[in-house]
Each structure stands twice: as structure tokens, then as C-alpha cells.
Short mmCIF file of the C-alpha atoms (twelve columns), coordinates in Angstrom:
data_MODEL
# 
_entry.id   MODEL 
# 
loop_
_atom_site.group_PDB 
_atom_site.id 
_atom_site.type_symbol 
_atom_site.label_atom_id 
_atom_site.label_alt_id 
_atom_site.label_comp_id 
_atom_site.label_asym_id 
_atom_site.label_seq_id 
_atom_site.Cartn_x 
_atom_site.Cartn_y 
_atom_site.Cartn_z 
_atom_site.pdbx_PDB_model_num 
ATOM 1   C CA . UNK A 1   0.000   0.000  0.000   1 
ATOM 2   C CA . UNK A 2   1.107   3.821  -1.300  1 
ATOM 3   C CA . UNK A 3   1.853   5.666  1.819   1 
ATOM 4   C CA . UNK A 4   0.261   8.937  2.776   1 
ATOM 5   C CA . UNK A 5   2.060   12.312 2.097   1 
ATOM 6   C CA . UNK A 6   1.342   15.701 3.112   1 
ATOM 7   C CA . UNK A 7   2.613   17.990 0.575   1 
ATOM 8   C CA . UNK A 8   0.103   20.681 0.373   1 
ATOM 9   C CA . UNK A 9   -3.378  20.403 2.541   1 
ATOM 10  C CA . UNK A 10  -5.124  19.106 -0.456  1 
ATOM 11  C CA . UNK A 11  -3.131  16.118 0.030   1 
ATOM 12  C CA . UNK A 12  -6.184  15.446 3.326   1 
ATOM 13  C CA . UNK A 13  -9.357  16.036 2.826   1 
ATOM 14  C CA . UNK A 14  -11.815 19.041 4.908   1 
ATOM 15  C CA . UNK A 15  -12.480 16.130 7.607   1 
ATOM 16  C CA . UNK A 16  -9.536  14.763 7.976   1 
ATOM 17  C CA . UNK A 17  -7.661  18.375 8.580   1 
ATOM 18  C CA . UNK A 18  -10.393 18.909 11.091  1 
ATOM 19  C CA . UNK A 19  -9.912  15.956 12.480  1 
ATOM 20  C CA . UNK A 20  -6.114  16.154 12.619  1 
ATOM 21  C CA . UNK A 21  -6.575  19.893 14.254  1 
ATOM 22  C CA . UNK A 22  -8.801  18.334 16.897  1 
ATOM 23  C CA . UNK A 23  -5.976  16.106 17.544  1 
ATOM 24  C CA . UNK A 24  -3.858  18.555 17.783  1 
ATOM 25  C CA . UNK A 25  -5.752  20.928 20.365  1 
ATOM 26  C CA . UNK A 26  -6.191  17.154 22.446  1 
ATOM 27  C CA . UNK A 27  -2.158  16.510 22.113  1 
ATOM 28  C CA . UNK A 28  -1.803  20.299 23.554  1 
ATOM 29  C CA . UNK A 29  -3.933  19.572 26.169  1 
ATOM 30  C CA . UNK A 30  -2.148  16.158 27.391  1 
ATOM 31  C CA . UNK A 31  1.069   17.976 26.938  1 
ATOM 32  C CA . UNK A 32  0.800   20.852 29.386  1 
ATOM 33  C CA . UNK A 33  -0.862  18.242 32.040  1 
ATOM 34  C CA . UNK A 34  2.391   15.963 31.441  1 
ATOM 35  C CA . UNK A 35  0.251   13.448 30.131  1 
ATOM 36  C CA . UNK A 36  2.607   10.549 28.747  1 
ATOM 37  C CA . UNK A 37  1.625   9.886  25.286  1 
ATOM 38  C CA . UNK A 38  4.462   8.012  23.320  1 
ATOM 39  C CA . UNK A 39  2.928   6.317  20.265  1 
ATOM 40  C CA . UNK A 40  5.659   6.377  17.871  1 
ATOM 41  C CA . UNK A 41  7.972   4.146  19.692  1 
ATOM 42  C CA . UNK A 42  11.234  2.563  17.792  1 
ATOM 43  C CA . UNK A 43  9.995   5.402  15.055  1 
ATOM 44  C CA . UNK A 44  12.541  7.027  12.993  1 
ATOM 45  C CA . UNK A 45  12.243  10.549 11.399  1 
ATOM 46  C CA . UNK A 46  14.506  11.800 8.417   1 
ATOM 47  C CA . UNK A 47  14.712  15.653 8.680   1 
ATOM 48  C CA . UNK A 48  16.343  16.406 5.214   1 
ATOM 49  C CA . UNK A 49  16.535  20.287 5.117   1 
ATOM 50  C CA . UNK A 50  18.253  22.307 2.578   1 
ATOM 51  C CA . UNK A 51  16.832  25.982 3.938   1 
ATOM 52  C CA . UNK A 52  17.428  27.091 7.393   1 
ATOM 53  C CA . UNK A 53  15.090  26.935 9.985   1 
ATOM 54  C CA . UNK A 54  14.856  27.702 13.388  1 
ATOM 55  C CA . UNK A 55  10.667  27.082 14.379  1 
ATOM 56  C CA . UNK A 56  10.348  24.195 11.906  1 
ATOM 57  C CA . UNK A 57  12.906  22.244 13.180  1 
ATOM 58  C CA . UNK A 58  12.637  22.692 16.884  1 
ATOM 59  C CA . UNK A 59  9.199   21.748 16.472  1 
ATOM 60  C CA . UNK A 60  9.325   18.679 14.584  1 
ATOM 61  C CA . UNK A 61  12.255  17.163 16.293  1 
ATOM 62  C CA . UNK A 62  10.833  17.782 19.990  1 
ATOM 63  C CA . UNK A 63  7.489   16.860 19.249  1 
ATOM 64  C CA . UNK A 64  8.694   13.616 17.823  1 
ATOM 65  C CA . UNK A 65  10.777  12.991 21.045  1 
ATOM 66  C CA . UNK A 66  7.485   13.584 22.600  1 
ATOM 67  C CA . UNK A 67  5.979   10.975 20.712  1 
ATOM 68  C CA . UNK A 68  8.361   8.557  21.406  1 
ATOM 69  C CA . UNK A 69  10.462  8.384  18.143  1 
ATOM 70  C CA . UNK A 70  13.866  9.921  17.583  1 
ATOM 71  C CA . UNK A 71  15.214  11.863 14.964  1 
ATOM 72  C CA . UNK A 72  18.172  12.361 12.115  1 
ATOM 73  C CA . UNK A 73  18.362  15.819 10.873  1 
ATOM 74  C CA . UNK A 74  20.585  16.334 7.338   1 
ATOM 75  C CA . UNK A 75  21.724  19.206 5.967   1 
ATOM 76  C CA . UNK A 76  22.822  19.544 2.044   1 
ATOM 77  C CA . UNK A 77  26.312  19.126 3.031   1 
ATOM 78  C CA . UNK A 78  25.164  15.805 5.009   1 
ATOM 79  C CA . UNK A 79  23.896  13.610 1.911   1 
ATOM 80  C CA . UNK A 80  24.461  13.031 -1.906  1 
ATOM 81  C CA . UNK A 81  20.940  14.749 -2.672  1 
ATOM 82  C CA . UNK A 82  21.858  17.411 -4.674  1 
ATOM 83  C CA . UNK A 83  25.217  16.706 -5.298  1 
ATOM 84  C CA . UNK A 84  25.163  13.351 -7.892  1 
ATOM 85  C CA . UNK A 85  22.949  11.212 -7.409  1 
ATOM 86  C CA . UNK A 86  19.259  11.339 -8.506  1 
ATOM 87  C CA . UNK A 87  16.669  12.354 -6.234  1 
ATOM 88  C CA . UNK A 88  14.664  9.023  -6.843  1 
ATOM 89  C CA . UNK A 89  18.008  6.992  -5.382  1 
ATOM 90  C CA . UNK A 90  17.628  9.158  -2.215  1 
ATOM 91  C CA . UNK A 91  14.501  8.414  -1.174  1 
ATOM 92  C CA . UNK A 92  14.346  4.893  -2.824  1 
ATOM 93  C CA . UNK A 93  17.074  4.504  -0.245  1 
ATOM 94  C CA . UNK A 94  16.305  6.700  2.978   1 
ATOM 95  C CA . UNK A 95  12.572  4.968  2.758   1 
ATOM 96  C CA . UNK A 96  14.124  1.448  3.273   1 
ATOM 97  C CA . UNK A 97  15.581  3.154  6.870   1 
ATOM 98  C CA . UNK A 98  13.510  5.278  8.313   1 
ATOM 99  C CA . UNK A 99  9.833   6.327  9.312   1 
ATOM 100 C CA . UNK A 100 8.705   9.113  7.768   1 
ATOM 101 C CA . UNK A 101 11.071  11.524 5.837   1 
ATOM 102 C CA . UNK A 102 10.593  15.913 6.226   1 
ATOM 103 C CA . UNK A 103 11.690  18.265 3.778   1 
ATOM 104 C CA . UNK A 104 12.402  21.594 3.674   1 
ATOM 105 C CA . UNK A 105 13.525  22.460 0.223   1 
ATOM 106 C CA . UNK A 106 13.501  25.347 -2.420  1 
ATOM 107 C CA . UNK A 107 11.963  23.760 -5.347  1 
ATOM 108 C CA . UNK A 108 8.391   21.802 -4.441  1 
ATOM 109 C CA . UNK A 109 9.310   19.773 -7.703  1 
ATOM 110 C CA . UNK A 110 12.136  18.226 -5.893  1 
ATOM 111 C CA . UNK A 111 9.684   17.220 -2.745  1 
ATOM 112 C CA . UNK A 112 6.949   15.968 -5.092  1 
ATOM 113 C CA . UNK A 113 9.823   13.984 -6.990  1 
ATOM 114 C CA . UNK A 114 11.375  12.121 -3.584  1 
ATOM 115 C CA . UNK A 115 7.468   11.457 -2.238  1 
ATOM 116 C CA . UNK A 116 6.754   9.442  -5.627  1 
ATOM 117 C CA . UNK A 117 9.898   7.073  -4.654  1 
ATOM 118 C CA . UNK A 118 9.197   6.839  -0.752  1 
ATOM 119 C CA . UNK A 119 8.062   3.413  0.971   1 
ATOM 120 C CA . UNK A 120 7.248   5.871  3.956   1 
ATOM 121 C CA . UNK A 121 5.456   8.943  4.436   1 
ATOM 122 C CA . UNK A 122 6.830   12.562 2.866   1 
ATOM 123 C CA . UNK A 123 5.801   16.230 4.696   1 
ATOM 124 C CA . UNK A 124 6.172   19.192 3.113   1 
ATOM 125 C CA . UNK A 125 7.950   21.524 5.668   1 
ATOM 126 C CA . UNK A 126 8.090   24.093 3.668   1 
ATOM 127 C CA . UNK A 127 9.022   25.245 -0.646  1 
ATOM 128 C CA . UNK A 128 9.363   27.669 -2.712  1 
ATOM 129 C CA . UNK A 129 5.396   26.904 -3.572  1 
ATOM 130 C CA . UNK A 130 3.921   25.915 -0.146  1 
ATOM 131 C CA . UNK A 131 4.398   25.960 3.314   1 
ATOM 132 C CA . UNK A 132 1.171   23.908 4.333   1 
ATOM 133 C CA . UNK A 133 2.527   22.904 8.180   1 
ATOM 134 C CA . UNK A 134 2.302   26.883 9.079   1 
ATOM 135 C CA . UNK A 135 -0.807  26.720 7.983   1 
ATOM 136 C CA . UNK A 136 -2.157  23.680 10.277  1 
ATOM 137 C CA . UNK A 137 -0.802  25.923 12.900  1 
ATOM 138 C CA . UNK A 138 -2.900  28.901 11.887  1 
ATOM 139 C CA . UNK A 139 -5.915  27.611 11.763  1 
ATOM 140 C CA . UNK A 140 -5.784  25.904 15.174  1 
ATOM 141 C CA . UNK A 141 -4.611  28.948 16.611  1 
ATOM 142 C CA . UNK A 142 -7.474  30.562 15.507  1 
ATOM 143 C CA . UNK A 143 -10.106 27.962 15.872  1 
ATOM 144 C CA . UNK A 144 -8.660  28.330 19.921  1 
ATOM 145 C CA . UNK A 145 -9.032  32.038 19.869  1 
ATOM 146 C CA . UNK A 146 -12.349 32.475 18.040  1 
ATOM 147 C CA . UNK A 147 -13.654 28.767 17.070  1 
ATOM 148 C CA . UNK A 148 -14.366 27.533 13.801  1 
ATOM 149 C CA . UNK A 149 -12.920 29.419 10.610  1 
ATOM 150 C CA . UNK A 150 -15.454 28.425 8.437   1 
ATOM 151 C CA . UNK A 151 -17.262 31.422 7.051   1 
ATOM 152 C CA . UNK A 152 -14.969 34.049 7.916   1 
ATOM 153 C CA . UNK A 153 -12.858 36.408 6.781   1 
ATOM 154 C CA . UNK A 154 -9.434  36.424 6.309   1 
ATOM 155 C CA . UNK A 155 -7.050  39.316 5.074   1 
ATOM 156 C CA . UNK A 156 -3.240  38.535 3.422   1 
ATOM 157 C CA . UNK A 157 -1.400  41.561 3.532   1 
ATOM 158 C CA . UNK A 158 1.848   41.812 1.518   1 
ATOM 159 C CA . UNK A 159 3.883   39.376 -1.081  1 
ATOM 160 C CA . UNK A 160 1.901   36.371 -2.852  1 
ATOM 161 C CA . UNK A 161 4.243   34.054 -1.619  1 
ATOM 162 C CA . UNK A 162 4.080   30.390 -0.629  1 
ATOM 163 C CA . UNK A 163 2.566   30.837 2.621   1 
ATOM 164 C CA . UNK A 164 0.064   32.514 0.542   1 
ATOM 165 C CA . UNK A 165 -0.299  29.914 -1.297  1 
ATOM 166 C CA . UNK A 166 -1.586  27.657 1.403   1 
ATOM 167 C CA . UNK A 167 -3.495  30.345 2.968   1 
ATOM 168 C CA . UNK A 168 -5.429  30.132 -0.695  1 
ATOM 169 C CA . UNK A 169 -5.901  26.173 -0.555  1 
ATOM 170 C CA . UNK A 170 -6.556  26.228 3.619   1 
ATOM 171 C CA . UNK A 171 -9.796  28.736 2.081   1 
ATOM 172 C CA . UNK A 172 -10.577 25.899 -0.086  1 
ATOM 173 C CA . UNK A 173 -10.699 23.535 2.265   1 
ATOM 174 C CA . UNK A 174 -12.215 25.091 5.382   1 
ATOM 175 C CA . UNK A 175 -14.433 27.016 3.816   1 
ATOM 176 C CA . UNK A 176 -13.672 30.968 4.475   1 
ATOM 177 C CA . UNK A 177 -13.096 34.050 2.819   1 
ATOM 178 C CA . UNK A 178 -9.664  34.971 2.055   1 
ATOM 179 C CA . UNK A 179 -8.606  38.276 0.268   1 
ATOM 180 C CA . UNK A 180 -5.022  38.998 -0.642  1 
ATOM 181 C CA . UNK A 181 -3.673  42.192 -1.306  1 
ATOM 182 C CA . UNK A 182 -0.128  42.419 -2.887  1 
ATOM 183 C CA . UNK A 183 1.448   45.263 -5.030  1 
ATOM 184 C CA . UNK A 184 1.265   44.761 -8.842  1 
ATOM 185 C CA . UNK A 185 3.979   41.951 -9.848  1 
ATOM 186 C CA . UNK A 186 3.629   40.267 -6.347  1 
ATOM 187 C CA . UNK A 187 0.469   38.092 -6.768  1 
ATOM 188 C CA . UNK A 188 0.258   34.719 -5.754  1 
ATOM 189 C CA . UNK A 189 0.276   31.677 -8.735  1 
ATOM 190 C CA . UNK A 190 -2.210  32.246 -10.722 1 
ATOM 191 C CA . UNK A 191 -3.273  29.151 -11.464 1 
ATOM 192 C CA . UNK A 192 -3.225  28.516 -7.335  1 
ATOM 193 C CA . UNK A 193 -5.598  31.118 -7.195  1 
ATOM 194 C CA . UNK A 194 -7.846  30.042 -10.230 1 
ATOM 195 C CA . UNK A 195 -8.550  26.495 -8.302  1 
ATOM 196 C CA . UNK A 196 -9.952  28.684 -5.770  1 
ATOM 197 C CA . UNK A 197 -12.087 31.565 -7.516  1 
ATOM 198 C CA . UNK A 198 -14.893 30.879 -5.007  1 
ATOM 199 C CA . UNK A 199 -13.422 31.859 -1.640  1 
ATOM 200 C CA . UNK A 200 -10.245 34.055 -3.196  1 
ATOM 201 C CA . UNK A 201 -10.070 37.693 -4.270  1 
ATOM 202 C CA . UNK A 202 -7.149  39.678 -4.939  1 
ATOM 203 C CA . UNK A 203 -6.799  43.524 -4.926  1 
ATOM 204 C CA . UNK A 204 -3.625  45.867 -4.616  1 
ATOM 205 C CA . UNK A 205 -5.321  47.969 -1.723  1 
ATOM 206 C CA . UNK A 206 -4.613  46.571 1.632   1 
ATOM 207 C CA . UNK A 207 -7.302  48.647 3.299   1 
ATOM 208 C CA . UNK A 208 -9.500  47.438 1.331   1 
ATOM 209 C CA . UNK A 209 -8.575  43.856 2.080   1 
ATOM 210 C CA . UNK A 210 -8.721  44.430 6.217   1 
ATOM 211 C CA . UNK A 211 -11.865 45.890 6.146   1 
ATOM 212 C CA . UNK A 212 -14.120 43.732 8.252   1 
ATOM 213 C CA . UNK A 213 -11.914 41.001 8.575   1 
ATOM 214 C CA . UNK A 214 -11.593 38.525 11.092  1 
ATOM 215 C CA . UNK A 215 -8.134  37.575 10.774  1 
ATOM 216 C CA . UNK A 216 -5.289  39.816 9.400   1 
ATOM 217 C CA . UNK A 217 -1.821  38.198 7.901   1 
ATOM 218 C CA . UNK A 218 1.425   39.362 6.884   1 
ATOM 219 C CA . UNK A 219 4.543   38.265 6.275   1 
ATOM 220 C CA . UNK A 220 8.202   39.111 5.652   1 
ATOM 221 C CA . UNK A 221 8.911   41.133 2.121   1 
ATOM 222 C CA . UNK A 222 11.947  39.009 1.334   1 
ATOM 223 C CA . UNK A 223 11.815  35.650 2.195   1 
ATOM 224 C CA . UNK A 224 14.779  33.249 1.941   1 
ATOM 225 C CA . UNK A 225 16.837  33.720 -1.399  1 
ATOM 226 C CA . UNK A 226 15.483  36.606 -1.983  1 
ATOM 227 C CA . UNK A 227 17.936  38.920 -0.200  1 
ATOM 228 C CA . UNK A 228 19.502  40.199 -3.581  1 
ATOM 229 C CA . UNK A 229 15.703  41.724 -4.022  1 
ATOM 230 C CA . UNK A 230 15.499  43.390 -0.771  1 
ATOM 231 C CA . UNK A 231 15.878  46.785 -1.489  1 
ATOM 232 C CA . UNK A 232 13.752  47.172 -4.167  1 
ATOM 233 C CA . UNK A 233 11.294  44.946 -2.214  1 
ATOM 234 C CA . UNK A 234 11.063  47.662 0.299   1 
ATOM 235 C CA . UNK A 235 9.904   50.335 -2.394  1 
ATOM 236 C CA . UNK A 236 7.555   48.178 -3.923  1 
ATOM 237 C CA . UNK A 237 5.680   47.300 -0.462  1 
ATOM 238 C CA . UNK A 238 5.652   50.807 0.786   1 
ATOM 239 C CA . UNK A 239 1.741   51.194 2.170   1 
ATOM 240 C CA . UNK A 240 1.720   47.500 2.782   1 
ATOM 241 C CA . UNK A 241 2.768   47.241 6.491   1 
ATOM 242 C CA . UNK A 242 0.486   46.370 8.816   1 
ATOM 243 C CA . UNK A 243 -0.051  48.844 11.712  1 
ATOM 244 C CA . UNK A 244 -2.537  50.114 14.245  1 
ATOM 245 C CA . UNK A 245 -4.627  51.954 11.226  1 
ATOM 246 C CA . UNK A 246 -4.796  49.026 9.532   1 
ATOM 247 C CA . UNK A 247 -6.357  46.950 12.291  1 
ATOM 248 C CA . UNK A 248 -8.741  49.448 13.338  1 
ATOM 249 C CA . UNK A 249 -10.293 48.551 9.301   1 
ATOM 250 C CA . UNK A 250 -10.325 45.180 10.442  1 
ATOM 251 C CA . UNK A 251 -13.725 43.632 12.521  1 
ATOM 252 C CA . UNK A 252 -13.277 44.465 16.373  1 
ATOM 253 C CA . UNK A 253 -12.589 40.951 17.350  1 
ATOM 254 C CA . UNK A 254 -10.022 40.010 14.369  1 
ATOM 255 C CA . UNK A 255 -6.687  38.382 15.410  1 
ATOM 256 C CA . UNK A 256 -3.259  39.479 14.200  1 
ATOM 257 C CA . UNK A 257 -0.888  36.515 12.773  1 
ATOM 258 C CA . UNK A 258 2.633   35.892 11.504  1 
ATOM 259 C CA . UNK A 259 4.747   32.629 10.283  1 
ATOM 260 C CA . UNK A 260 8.142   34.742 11.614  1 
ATOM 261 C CA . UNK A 261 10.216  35.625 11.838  1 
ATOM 262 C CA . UNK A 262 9.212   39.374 11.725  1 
ATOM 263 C CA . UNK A 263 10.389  42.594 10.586  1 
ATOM 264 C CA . UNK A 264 9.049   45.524 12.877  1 
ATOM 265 C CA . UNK A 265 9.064   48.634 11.144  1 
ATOM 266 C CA . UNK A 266 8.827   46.840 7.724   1 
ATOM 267 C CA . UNK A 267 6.044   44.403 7.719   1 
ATOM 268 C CA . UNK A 268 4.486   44.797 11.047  1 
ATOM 269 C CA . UNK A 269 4.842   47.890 13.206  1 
ATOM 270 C CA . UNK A 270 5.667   46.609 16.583  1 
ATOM 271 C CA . UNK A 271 2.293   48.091 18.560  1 
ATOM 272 C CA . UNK A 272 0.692   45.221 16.191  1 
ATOM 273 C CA . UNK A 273 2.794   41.866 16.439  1 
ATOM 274 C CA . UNK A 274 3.586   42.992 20.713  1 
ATOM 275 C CA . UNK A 275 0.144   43.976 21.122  1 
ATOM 276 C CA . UNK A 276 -3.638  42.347 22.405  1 
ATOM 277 C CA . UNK A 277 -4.668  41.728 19.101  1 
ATOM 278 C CA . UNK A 278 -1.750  39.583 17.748  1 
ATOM 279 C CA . UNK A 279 -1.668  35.470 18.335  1 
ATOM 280 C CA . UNK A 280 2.112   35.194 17.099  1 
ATOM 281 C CA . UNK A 281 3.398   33.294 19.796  1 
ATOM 282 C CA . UNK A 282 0.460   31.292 20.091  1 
ATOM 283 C CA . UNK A 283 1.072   30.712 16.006  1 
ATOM 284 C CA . UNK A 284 4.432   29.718 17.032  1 
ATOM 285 C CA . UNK A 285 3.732   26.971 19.548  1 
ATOM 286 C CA . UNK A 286 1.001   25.640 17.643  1 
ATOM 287 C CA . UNK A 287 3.660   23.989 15.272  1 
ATOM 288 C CA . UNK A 288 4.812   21.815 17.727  1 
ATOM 289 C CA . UNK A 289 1.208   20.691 18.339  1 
ATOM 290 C CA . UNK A 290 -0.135  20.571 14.998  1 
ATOM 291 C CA . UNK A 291 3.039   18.649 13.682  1 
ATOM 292 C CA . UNK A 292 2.585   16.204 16.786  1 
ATOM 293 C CA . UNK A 293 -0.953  15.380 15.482  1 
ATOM 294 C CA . UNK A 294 0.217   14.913 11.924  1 
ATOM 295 C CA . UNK A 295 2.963   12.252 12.321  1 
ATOM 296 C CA . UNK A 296 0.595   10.620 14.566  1 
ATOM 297 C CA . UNK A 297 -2.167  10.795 11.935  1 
ATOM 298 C CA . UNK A 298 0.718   9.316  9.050   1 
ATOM 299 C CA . UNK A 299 2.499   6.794  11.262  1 
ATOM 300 C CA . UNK A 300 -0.224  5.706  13.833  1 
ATOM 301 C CA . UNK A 301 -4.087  6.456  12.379  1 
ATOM 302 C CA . UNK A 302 -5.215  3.488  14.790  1 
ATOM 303 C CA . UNK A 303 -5.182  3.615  18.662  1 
ATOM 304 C CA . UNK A 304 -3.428  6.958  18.670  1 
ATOM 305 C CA . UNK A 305 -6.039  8.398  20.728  1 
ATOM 306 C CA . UNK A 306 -4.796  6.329  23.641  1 
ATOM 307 C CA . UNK A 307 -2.624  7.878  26.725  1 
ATOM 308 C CA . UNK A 308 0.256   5.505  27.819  1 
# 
């Protein structure tokens, strides 16, 4: 049998993610109690990672430990991917040793190629197209703040990037409004955002975008390999950074969120991401939970709801 991957959240279906969030607000739960939970015993993890990370990895590799299972984390300079031998030979031959496998790569090509060669599961932990575990974050962050997502309102503020880009298929399948404002050149995919013509507008006019919302989102201009662009990043997103005015546009109750890490000053003005409104560092932690709940759904989908 074809393992399960998660490469983007279309890869699980609407009742599956909120049934994996569920999880994850449960696993939370048991954590802070110091509930033992350890169901991915004599488990392996593969952390293959060829961008930095600080939250990404932290997360995955405690909450596997937390689970039970232990974890191998390689950087490019660590293996032959990259440098020889075919991507299909890597994961023909990683699967064979390990658990489940996490990448965080630059091209989603190269994570789509090494899931269609794996005997074990492959997650997505972030590419230059998607970033779908931030999102799994988001949304339970928010379903803990304000409850379900589901017919609401959510506003992207700033570059149509790959966060973005799961923002636009987390719309599709929770079933809320998302609007996206970017300056002209800086749109999401376009044909990401044609799948989703139902739920997804775009406009250049961020105050436009906030008003009424229930959730407002930003992230940074220049995202890794993009640091050559940086400067004339800044000019283009002049207007675009989110601040007190900007919120006030947004509905009275509306959180403030962020994948980090975060610019203040550029972005986000610092009254924003420090202030009542914003859920950053509830964002943040989420990841570990989330994650938790998602290598439990792809390694253990039967008696995982057990405490040991």
C-alpha cells in the first residue's frame, strides 16, 4: 500500500484536517498536564533540510521525542541529494531506513519527486510553492481564539508568496473568505488562485482587504533567497505594512498573525505583532502541536487516541 504524504493540505481532505486539528488541540492539552503519550515508539524521522530553519525544526524534532520516536536531521552538506545522485536513489534509499522523511527544500518539484519514490510517508515543511505545516498551525490557533474558521474572513497583507499559497488552498478547504492584497507583480500563482475563484479575491489595496476582517496576515517582504531583491522589495511594499490603522479597518474581534520571523518597522509595526490583538506566539507553539498530530495521523491512524 502507497503511503500517505502531506505535501500541500489538499493532500487530506476538509475532515480529515479537522480531524487532525482536533488532535492537535487534544495533544496540547495532554502535553501541558504531562500526560505521557508516546505512540511512535522505535519510530525514525529523516529531517532532510536544505533551507534554514529555526521554528520548523525545533518543532518537529521535539514533538517527535514527545511521541516517542527519535530523529536524524541532514543538511545539504550531510547527503548526496543534490550533489550526484538522482533524487529518486535518495529516497528509494532513505525509505528502506527510516519512518517518515521531512523536507524543507527550495523547489516543491524536488519534494513531489522524492514522495513518488518513498516506501514511507513525505511532509512538506516548507518550498518555494507551499508551506502547508504553518498553515495547520494557523488555523488551530485561531479555531482556539475564536472557534471555527469556516465562514470568515481572512485578510493577506503583503507578497503572494508560498505561505500565501496555502493560505489560498486552507480557504478551499475550510471554507472561508480569504482576500489577498499584494502590489502589482507580487500576486500569488495564478493558477493557485484560479482552483480557488470561489473563496479568493485579490486587490492591490490593503485597506480594502482588512476591512471587516476577522483575521489579518502578513509576512516578511523578502523571504529566503530573496535577499539580492530586498531593497527594491522595500519600495515596492511601501503602504503595505500592517499597523494600528490598519487593524482598526479590520472587525473588532479580528486576530493578528505571523509565520516569523518578523520585521518591525517593515512588515508589522511593533504596537501590532507585541500587542492584544496579535496570536504570534500562540502561532508559534502551535507547530509543535499541529506537527505532533500529523505524524501521529501518518504513522499511527489506529489507537493513537490512547494515553500511555
Amino acid at each position: 500500500m502507497k503511503p500517505r504524504h502531506f505535501l500541500t493540505l489538499l493532500d487530506l481532505s476538509s475532515a480529515e484536517l479537522e480531524q487532525l486539528l482536533g488532535r492537535a488541540i487534544e495533544l496540547k492539552a495532554m502535553h501541558r498536564r504531562g500526560a505521557a503519550h508516546i505512540p511512535l515508539r522505535q519510530r525514525t524521522m529523516a529531517m532532510i533540510f536544505e533551507k534554514s530553519s529555526t521554528r520548523t525544526r525545533v518543532s518537529f524534532e521535539a514533538g517527535m521525542s514527545q511521541l516517542g520516536g527519535s530523529s536524524l536531521f541532514l543538511s545539504p552538506r550531510d547527503t548526496h541529494l543534490g550533489r550526484g545522485e538522482p533524487i529518486e536513489d535518495t529516497a528509494r534509499v532513505m525509505s528502506r531506513m527510516v519512518d517518515v522523511i521531512v523536507i524543507r527544500a527550495y523547489e516543491h518539484e524536488m519534494v513531489v519527486r522524492f514522495a513518488e519514490h518513498s516506501r514511507v510517508p513525505v511532509i512538506n515543511a516548507l518550498t518555494d510553492l507551499y508551506h502547508p505545516c504553518q498553515l495547520l498551525a494557523d488555523i488551530q490557533t485561531y479555531v482556539e481564539a475564536r472557534g471555527p474558521i469556516a465562514g470568515r474572513t481572512a485578510a493577506w497583507i503583503g507578497d503572494g508568496n508560498n505561505v500565501c499559497n496555502s493560505w489560498i488552498n486552507a480557504a478551499r478547504r475550510f471554507g472561508f473568505k480569504l482576500i489577498i492584497a499584494t502590489p502589482a507583480g507580487y500576486e500569488p500563482v495564478a493558477d493557485i488562485v484560479a482552483t480557488a475563484s470561489d473563496c479568493v479575491t485579490l486587490t492591490h489595496d490593503p485597506r480594502a482587504a482588512a476591512q471587516g476582517a476577522d483575521i489579518v496576515i502578513t509576512d516578511t517582504w523578502a523571504s529566503m533567497g530573496q535577499e539580492d531583491e530586498k531593497a527594491q522589495r522595500l519600495k515596492d511594499f511601501s503602504g503595505y505594512m500592517v499597523d494600528s490603522k490598519l487593524m482598526r479597518l479590520a472587525h473588532k474581534d479580528a486576530v493578528f498573525m505571523h509565520c516569523l520571523p518578523a520585521y518591525r518597522g517593515y512588515e508589522v509595526d511593533a504596537a501590532v505583532i507585541d500587542g492584544p490583538q496579535s496570536v504570534v506566539w500562540d502561532e508559534a507553539e502551535n507547530r509543535l502541536h499541529a506537527q505532533k498530530a500529523l505524524l501521529e495521523f501518518l504513522l499511527a491512524p489506529t489507537g493513537a487516541c490512547r494515553e500511555h
